[in-house]
N, C-alpha and C positions, 0 to 999 in steps of 0.2 A: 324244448323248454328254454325259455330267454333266461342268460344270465342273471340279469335286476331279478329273476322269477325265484330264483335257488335259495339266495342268501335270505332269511325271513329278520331276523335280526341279532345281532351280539347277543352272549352271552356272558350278564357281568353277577361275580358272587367270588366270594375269597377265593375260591379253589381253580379258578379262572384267573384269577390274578396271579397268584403265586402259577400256574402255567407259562404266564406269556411271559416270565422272568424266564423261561426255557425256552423262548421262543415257538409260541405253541399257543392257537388262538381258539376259541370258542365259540361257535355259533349256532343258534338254532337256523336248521335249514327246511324243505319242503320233505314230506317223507317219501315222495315219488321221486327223489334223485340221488342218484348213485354216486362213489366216489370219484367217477371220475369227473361228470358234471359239475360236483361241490370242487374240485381242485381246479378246473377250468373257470372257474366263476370267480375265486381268490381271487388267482391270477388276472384273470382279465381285469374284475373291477380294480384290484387295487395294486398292480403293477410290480408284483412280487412273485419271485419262484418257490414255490409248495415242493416239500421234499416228501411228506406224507399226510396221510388221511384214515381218521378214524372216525368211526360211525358209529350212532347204539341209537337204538328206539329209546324211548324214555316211555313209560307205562305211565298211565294216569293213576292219582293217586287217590283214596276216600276222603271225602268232606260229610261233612253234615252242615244243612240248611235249613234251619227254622227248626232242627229236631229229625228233619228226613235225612237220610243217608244218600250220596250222591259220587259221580264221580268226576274228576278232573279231566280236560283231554290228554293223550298221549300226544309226544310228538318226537321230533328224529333231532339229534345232537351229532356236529360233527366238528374234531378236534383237527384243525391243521397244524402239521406243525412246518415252519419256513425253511428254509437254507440259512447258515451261520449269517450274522449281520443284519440280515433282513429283517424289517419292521413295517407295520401297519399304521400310519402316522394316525390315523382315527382314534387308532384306542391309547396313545402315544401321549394325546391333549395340543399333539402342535398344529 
């Protein structure tokens, strides 16, 4: 699996924010890759050392459309967190 392939895109919502004041980033990632793939893909794309990695399926949730009941997709979330100092200038705004 290519790198560019893992990372699907950020994850931004208050509880993501108040994370990365910890140094601790959020992404939704592919659900076919494992933590060491998603720590490897950090690293590579954005030239930072990952101290750890946390992973959780995320369940899809019920909707209703038009009145029918329906369901949202599930997908995989995974929490990095950096080595002291370290930062990700993207989600930074520089």
């Amino acid at each position: 699996m290519n790198y560019e392939n893992v990372l699907i895109s950020p994850v931004l919502s208050e509880k993501s924010n108040e994370l990365r004041e910890q140094g601790k980033y959020v992404f939704k990632v592919d659900p076919r890759a494992s933590k060491i793939e998603i720590k490897e893909a950090v690293r590579k794309l954005f030239d930072v050392k990952v101290v750890d990695c946390t992973v959780m399926n995320m369940g899809g949730k019920m909707k209703r459309v038009r009145g029918r009941p329906g369901l949202t997709s599930s997908w995989k979330k995974a929490i990095v967190r950096l080595a002291p100092g370290e930062t990700i200038k993207v989600f930074e705004g520089v």
